[in-house]
C-alpha positions in Angstrom: 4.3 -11.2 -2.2 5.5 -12.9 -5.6 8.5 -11.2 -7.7 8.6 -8.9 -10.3 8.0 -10.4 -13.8 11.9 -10.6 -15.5 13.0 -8.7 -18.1 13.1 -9.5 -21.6 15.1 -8.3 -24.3 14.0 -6.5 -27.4 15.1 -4.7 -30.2 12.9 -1.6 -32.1 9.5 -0.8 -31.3 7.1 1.4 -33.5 3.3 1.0 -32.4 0.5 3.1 -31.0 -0.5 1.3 -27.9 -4.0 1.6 -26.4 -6.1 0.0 -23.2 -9.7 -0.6 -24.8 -12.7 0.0 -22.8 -14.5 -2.9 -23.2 -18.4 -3.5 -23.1 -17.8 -3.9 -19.1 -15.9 -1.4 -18.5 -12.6 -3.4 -18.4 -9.4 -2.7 -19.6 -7.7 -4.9 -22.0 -4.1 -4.7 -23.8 -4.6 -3.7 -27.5 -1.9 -2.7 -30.4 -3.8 0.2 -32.7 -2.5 0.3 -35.9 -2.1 3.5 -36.0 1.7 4.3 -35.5 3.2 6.8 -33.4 6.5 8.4 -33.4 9.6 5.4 -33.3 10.5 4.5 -29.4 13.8 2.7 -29.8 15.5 0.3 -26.6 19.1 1.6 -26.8 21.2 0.8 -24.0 18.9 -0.2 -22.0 16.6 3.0 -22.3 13.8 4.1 -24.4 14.9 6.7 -26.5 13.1 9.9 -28.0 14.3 13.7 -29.4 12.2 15.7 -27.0 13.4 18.3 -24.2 11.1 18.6 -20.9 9.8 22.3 -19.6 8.7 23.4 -16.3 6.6 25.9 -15.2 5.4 27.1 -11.8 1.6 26.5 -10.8 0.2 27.0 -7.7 -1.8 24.0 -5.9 -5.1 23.5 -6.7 -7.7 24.5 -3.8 -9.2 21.5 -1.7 -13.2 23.0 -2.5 -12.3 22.4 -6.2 -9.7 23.4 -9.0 -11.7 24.6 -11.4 -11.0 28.6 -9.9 -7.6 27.6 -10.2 -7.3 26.9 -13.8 -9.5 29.6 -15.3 -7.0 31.4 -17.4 -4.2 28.6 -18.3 -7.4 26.0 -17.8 -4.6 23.5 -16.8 -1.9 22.4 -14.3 0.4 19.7 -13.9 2.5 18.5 -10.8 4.7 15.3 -11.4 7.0 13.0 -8.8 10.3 11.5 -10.0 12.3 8.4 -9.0 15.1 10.5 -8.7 13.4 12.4 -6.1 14.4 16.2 -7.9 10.6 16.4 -8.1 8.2 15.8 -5.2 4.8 17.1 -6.4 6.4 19.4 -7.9 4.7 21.8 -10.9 5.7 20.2 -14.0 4.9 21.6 -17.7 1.1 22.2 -17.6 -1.0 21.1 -20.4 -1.6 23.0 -23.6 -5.0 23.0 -25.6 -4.2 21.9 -29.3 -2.8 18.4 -30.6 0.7 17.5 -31.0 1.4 16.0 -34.7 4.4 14.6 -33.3 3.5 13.1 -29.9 5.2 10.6 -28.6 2.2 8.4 -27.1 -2.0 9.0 -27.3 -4.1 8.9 -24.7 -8.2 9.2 -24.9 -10.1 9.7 -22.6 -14.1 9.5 -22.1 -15.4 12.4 -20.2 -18.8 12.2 -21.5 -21.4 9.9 -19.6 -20.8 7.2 -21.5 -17.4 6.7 -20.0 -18.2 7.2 -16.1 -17.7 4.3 -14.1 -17.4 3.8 -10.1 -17.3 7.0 -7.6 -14.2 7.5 -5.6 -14.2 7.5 -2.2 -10.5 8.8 -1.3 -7.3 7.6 -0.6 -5.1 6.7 2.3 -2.9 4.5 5.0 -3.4 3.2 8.3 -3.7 4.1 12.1 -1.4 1.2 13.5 -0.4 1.7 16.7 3.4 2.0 15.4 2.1 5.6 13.5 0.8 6.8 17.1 4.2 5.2 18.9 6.5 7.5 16.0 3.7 10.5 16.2 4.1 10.8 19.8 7.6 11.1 19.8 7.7 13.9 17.6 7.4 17.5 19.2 4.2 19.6 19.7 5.0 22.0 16.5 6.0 18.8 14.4 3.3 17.0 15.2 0.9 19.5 14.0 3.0 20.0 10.6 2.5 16.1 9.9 -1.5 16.7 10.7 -0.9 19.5 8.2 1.3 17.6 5.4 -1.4 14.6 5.3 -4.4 16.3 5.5 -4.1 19.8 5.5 -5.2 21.8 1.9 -1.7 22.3 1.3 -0.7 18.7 1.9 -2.1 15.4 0.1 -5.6 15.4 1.8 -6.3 11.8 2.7 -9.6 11.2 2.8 -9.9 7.3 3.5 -8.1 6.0 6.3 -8.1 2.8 8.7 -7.0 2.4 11.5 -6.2 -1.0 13.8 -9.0 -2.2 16.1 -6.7 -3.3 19.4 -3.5 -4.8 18.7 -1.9 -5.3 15.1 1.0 -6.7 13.5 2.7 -3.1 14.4 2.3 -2.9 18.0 5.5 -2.0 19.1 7.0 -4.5 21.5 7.0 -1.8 24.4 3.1 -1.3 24.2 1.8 -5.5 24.2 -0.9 -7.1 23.8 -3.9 -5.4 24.6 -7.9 -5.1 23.3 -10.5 -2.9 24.7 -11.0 -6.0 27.1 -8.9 -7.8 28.0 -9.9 -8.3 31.8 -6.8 -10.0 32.6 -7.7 -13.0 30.1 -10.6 -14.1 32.6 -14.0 -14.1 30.6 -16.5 -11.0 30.5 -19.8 -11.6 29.9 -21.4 -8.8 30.1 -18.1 -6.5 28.6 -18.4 -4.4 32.3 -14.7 -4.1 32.0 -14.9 -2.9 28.6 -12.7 0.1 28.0 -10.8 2.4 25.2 -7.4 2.0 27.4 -4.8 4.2 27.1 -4.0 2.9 24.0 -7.2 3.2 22.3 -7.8 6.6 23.9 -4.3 7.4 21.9 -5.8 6.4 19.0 -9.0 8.6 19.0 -7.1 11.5 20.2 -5.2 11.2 17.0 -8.0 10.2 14.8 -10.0 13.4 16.9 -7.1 16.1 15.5 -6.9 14.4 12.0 -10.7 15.4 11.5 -10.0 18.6 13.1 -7.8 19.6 10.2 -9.9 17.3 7.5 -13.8 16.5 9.1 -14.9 14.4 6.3 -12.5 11.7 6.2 -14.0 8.4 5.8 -12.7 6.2 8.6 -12.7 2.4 8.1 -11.5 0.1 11.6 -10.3 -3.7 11.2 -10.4 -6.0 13.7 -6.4 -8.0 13.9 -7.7 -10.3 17.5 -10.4 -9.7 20.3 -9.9 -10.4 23.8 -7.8 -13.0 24.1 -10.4 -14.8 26.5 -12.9 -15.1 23.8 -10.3 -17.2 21.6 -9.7 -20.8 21.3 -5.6 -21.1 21.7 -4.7 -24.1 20.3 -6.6 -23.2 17.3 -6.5 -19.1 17.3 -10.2 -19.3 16.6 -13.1 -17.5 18.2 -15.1 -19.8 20.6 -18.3 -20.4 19.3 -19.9 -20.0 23.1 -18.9 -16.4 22.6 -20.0 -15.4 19.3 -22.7 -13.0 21.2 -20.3 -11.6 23.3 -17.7 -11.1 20.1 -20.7 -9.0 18.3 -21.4 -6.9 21.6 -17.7 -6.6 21.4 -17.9 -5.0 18.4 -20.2 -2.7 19.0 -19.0 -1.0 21.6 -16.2 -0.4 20.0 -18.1 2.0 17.7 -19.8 3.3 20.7 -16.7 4.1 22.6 -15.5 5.7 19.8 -18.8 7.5 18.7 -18.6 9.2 22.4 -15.4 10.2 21.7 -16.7 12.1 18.6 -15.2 10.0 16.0 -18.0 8.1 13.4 -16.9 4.7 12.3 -17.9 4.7 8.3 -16.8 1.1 8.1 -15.3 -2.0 9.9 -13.9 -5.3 8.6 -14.8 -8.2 11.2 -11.5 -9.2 10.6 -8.1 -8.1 9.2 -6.7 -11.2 7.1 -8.9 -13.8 8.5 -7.5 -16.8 6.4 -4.2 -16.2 8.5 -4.1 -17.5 11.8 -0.1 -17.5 12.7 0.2 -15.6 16.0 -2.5 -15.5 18.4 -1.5 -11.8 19.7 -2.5 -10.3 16.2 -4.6 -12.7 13.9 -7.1 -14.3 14.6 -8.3 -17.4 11.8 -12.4 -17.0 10.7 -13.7 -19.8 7.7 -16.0 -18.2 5.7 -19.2 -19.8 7.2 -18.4 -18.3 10.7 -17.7 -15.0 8.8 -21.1 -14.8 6.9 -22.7 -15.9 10.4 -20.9 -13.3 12.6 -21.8 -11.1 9.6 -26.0 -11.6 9.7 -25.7 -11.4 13.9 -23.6 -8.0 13.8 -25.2 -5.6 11.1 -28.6 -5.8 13.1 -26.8 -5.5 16.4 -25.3 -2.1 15.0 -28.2 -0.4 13.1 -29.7 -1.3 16.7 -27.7 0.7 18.5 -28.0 2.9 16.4 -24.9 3.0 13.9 -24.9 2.7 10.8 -21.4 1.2 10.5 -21.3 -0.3 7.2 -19.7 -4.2 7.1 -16.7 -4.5 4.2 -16.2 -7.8 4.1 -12.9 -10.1 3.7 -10.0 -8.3 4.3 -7.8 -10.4 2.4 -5.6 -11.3 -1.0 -7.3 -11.6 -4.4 -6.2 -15.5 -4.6 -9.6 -16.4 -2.5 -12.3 -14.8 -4.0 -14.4 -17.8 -3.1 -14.1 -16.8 0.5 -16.1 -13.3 0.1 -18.5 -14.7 -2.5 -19.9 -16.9 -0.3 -20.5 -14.3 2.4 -22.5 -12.3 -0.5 -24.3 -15.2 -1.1 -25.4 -15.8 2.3 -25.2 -12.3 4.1 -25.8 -10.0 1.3 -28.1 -8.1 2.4 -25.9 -7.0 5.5 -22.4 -6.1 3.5 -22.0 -3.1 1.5 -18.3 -3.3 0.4 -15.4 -6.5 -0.5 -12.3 -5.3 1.2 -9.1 -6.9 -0.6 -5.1 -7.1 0.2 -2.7 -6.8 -2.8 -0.9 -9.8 -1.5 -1.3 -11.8 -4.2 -2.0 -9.6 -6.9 1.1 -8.9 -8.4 1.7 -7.9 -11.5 -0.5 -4.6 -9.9 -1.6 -3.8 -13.4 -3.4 -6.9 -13.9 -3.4 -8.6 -10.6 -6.5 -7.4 -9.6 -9.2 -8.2 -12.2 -10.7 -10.6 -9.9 -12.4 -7.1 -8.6 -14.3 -6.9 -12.3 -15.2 -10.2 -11.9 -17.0 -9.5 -8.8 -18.6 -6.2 -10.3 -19.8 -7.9 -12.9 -21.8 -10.3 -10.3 -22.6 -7.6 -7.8 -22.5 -3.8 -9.3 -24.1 -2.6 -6.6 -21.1 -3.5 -3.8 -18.4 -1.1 -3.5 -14.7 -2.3 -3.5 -11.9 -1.2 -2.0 -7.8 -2.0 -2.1 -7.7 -1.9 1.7 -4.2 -3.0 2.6 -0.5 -2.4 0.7 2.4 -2.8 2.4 5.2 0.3 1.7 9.1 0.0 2.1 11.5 2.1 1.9 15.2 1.4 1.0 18.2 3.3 2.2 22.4 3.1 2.8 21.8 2.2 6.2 18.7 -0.2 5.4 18.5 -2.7 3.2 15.8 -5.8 1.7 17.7 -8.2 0.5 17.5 -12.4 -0.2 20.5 -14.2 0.9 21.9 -17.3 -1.4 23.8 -20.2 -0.7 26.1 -21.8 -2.6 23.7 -24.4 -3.9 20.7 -22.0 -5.0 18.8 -22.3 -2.0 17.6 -18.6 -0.3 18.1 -18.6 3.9 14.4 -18.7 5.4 13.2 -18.1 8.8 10.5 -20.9 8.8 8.6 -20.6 12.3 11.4 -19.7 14.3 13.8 -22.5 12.4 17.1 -21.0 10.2 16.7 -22.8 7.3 17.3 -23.3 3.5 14.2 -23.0 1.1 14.0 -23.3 -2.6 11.3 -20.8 -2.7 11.7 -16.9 -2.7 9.0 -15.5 -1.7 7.9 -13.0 1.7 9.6 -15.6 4.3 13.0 -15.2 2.1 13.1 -11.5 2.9 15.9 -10.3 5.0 16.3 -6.6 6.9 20.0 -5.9 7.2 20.3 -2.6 9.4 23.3 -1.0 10.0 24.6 -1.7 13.2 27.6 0.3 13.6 31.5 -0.8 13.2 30.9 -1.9 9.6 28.3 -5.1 11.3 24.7 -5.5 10.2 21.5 -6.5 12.0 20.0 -9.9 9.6 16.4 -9.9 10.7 13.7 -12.0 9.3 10.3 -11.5 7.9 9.0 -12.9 11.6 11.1 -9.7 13.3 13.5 -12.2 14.7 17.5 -11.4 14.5 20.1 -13.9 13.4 21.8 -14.7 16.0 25.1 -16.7 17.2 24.8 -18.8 20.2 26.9 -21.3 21.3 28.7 -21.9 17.8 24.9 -22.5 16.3 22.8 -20.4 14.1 19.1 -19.5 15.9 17.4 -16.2 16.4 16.8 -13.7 18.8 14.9 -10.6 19.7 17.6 -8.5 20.8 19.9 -6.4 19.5 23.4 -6.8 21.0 26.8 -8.3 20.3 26.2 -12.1 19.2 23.7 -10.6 17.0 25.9 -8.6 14.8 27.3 -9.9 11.5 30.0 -8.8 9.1 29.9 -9.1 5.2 33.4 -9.0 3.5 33.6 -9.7 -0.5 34.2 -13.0 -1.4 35.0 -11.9 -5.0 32.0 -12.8 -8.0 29.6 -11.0 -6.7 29.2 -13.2 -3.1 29.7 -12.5 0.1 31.0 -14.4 3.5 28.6 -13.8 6.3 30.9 -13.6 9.8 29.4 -13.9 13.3 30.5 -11.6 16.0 33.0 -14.3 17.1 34.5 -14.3 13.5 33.0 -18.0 12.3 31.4 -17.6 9.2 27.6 -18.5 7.8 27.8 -22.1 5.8 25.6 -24.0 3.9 26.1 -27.9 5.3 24.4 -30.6 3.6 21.0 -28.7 2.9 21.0 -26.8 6.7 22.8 -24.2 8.5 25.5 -23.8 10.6 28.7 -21.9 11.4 32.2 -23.0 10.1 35.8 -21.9 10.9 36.4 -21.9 7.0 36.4 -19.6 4.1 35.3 -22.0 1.3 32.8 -22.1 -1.6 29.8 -23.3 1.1 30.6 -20.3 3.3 29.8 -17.5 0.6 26.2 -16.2 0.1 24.7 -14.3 -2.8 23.0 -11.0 -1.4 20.1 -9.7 -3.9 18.2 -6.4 -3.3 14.4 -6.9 -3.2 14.2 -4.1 -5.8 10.3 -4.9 -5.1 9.9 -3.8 -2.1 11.6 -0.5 -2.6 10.6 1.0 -6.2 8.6 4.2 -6.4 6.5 2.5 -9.2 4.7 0.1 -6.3 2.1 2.4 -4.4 1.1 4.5 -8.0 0.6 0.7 -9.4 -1.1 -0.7 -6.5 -3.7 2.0 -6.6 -4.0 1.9 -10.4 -5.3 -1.8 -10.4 -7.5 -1.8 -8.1 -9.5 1.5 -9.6 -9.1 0.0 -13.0 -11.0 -3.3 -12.0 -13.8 -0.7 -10.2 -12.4 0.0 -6.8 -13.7 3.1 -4.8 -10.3 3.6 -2.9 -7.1 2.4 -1.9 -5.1 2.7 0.8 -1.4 1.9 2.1 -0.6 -0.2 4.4 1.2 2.1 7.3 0.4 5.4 8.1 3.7 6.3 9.8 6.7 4.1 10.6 10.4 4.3 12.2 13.7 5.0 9.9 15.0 1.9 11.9 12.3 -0.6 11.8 11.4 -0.8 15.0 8.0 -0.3 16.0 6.5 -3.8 15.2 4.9 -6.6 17.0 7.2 -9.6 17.8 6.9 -11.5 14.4 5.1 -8.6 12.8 6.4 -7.1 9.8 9.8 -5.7 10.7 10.2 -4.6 7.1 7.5 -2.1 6.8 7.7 1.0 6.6 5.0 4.5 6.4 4.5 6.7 3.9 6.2 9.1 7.3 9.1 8.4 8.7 10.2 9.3 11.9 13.6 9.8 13.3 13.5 8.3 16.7 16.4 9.9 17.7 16.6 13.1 16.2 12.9 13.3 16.4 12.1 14.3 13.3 10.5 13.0 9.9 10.7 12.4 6.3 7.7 12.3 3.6 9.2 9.1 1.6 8.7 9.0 -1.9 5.2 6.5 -1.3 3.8 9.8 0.3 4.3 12.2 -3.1 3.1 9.4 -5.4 0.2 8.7 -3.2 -0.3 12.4 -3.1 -0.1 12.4 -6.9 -4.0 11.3 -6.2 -5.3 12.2 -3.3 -4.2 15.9 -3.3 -6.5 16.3 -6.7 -8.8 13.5 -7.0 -11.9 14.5 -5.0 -14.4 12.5 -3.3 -17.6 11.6 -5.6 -15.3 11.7 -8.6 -16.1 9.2 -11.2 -13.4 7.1 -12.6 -13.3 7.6 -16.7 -12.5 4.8 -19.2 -10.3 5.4 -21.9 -7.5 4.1 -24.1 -3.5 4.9 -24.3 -2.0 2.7 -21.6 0.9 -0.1 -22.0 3.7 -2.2 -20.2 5.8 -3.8 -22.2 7.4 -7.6 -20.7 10.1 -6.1 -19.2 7.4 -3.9 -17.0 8.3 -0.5 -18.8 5.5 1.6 -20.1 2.7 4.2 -19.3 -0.6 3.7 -17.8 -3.0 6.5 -17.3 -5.9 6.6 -14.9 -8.3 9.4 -15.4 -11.3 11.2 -13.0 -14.1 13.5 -13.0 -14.4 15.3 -9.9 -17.6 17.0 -8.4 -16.5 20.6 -9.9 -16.1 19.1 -13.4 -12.5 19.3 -13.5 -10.7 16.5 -15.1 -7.7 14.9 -13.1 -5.4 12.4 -15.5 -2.4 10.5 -13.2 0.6 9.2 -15.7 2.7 6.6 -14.7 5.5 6.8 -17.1 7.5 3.5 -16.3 10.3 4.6 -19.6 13.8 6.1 -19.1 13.2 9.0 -21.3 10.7 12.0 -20.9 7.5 11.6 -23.3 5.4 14.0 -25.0 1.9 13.2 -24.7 -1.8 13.8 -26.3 -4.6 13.7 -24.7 -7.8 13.6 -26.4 -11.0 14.1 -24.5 -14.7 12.9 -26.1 -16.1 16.1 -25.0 -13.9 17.3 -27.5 -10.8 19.2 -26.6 -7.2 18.2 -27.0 -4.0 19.0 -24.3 -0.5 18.3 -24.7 2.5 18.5 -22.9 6.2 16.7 -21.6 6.1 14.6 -18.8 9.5 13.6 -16.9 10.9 10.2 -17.5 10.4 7.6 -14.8 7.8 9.8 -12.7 4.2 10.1 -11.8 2.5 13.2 -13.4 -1.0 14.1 -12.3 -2.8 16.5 -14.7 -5.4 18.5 -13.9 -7.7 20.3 -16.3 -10.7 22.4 -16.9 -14.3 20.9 -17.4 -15.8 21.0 -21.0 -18.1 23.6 -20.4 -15.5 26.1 -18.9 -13.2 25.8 -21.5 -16.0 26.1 -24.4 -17.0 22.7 -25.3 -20.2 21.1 -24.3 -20.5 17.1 -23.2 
């Protein structure tokens, strides 16, 4: 994951600032020279003269809106960093201009301006959602069903889920595959089996299409049975390629028994990553685009029709699912891609136009985007030495790096008497043992640590025996002293905590002709606990369950996420249009606009500014709406097709 872009300073802005459509569809940053009304940076906020109005709408109805909005002919529901509005009704949009808007937006309704259908939204099925789900009690559990897929929730309607073990597997559950057989080969799969961990995930995935039948489900393969693996390599063994591809399909089988249709797989989640052979599993591209041509046929034989998405991976490798295309294209229908390297979000992924420009006829989807959430109790942080160099956990090693990236990321989690938990990226905790620095996977007393102010802004890292956390010629040890090379700079990963993450994920992927996007983590603990060893400790779900209390929380990834998927209906058509900008410092607005099947129009605003904004919003069909949007929020309007509102396309 790379860091945000830094801020940079500047004084008065007065400019109308459009995205413009170009001849591919793309988007790309434009000044107009038409001016709007003066935005000035004072004090470190965007300032206006404008006052914001609510009014109370009632959701729109999952078979279409249109019924809803006859009368007013709009609606508006918005979601605020401060959390005072969670999909909340916001001022709805009037019909008329505004002479004195604050920013423009156009929008192309007609069929000039439709570009890709939309397929849904959503998260994933790990085995960490089903470990949190099942802890929750019978009525609860149902409410959660209800909250993500019910009419009233934010009806997801493109999910994943993990095929065998993942990256969140708790601990308690282990390694495990619908064969496993003990690690001894199996020919002929006769040992083959759901489990009781797969048949816990069906029987969730069985009552989430009980209270939404048409989502679209999508499974991705982390590592097959062990035995079919070479270790040393974490590589399938090319003597059991066949028995891989039966592998896979009776996966769909066992599943299609159980009632539950597999729309789509990935032959592998992240297959350029091969670090632990529980839960990855390495595949070149050449293997892939084999496996690929061998397993399509096997499927559509008996009888599936299981698409293939392929890749599974970050945006920095697009060389890796070109060549599958130009070797198995016939047998893939979709790329599947990671936001891992595609930050900024806005512009990270136009790697996915690229490709549509080569292959319109493949689909794309943003399948994987990891969520946290940040809280009093737990924290992302980098820790600094004295020297500039940020504490790593490199492969089980504490150690000083002068990168800051993903394996610089720290979890500190309360741990009770004023102590934190450090843990890594990995999941491993820092530990003191034996006057030396190392980590562990427990959670007891030479595990806890103690930060006391060491004045400037650092702080001195103490063990549980009271020696403190030094920097020593480049490495890291434990000292009896309180000296410049004992304090350590702690820096919140604002990244990995800002509500404006999941609304930009899904933004550029659909601008760069995405069908979907999707979350990483269904559901997750509040204290980080359900992940593999050396899976991602820091992830959290869009739910999050209370372990001890037993009860959950919709974080504030599960309203912006919502802020789409509740209105955003699958076969809309993605619209181009004009009126979106960041400015350096990563403030701005960017709109993302859709057709849906009813003719309703549904616009999502990402207003990035300190300061509530009142837009326009011009349609080529030829009505205008206006209204107030909140500052820093997400605000999803929702209008009236052309023809109901007495304009024609």
């Amino acid at each position: 994951m790379l860091s945000r872009v830094a801020s940079a300073p500047f004084a008065l802005l007065v400019v109308s600032l459009n995205i413009v459509a170009a001849t591919d569809g793309c988007s790309l940053l434009q000044t107009a020279a038409a001016p709007l009304r003066a935005l000035s940076k004072r004090d470190g906020e965007y300032w206006h003269a404008s006052g914001h109005v609510a009014s109370s709408l009632l959701g729109a109805d999952e078979t279409g809106v249109q019924e809803e909005l006859v009368g007013g002919g709009s609606q508006a529901f918005a979601t605020t960093e401060d959390g005072k509005s969670k999909l909340t009704a916001a001022e709805a949009p009037k019909r008329g201009a505004l002479p004195n808007a604050d920013w423009k937006i156009t929008v192309d309704d007609t069929p000039s301006g439709h570009r890709q259908e939309i397929d849904g939204f959503g998260a994933t099925w790990t085995d960490a959602t089903l470990a949190v789900f099942d802890e929750l009690p019978p009525n609860l559990q149902e409410e959660v069903l209800q909250d993500i897929f019910g009419k009233e929730g934010i009806r997801l309607g493109l999910m994943r889920h993990s095929i065998g073990q993942s990256d969140l597997t708790p601990s308690w559950v282990g390694q495990w595959s619908y064969d496993e057989n003990g690690g001894r080969p199996d020919l002929e799969l006769a040992h083959a089996d759901l489990t009781d961990n797969g048949r816990r995930m069906t029987s969730w995935l069985s009552r989430m299409l009980k209270v939404k039948p048409d989502v679209m489900l999508l499974g991705s393969l982390w590592s097959p049975p062990q035995w079919m693996k070479q270790q040393d390599t974490n590589t399938l063994r090319q003597e059991y390629e066949d028995q891989w591809v039966d592998y896979m399909v009776k996966y769909v089988s066992l599943f299609k028994a159980e009632g539950i249709t597999v729309a789509a797989m990935t032959l592998q989640n992240e297959p350029l990553s091969g670090s632990d052979p529980a839960w990855t599993t390495y595949i070149n591209q050449s293997d892939a685009a084999a496996l690929t041509k061998k397993l399509q046929p096997a499927l559509r034989t008996a009888g599936h029709d299981t698409e293939i998405w392929a890749y599974d991976h970050n945006t920095d490798q697009p060389g890796y699912p070109e060549y599958i295309l130009q070797n198995a294209e016939n047998d893939v229908a979709a790329i599947a891609w990671h936001c891992y390297s595609s930050w900024p979000y806005v512009t990270g992924f136009r790697v996915l136009a690229d490709f549509h420009k080569m292959y319109p006829d493949k689909k794309q989807y943003m399948t994987e985007c990891w969520t946290h959430v940040a809280s009093e109790a737990v924290r992302v942080v980098y820790i600094t030495s004295q020297s500039g160099q940020w504490l790593q956990d490199n492969n089980g090693e504490v150690v000083l790096s002068g990168n800051k990236g993903t394996w610089e990321k720290w979890l500190l989690v309360d741990a009770g008497d004023g102590m934190v938990f450090a843990t890594s990226h990995r999941g491993q905790l820092l530990q003191e043992s034996s006057s030396k620095v190392r980590f562990s996977d427990k959670k007891e007393a030479w595990e806890k640590w103690r930060l006391t102010d060491a004045g400037d802004g650092k702080f001195f890292i103490a063990s549980h025996s009271g020696k403190f956390l030094q920097e020593n010629n480049g490495s890291v040890s434990l000292s009896d002293n309180k000296h410049a090379w004992e304090e350590w700079s702690i820096e919140d990963d604002n990244y990995a905590s800002s509500m404006f993450d999941l609304p930009e994920f899904v933004v550029g992927p659909l601008e760069n002709y995405a069908s979907g996007a999707l979350a990483w983590t269904l559901g997750g603990s509040k204290h980080f606990d359900v992940s593999s060893p050396g899976g991602c400790t820091l992830c959290s779900g869009i739910i999050q369950v209370d372990r001890t209390t037993k009860t959950y929380e919709k974080t504030l990834d599960f309203y912006t996420l919502g802020q789409f998927s509740k209105f955003v209906s699958k076969g809309a058509r993605y619209l181009t249009g004009t009126g979106s900008y960041y400015w350096p410092d990563g403030t701005g607005v960017q709109t993302t606009s859709f057709r849906n099947t009813d003719g309703s129009r549904v616009a999502v605003i990402v207003n990035k500014l300190n300061k509530s904004l009142k837009i326009e919003m011009s349609f080529r069909s030829g009505d205008i709406w206006h209204a107030e949007i909140p500052g820093r929020s997400v605000t999803t309007w929702i209008i009236l097709g052309p023809s109901e509102i007495g304009t024609t396309v």
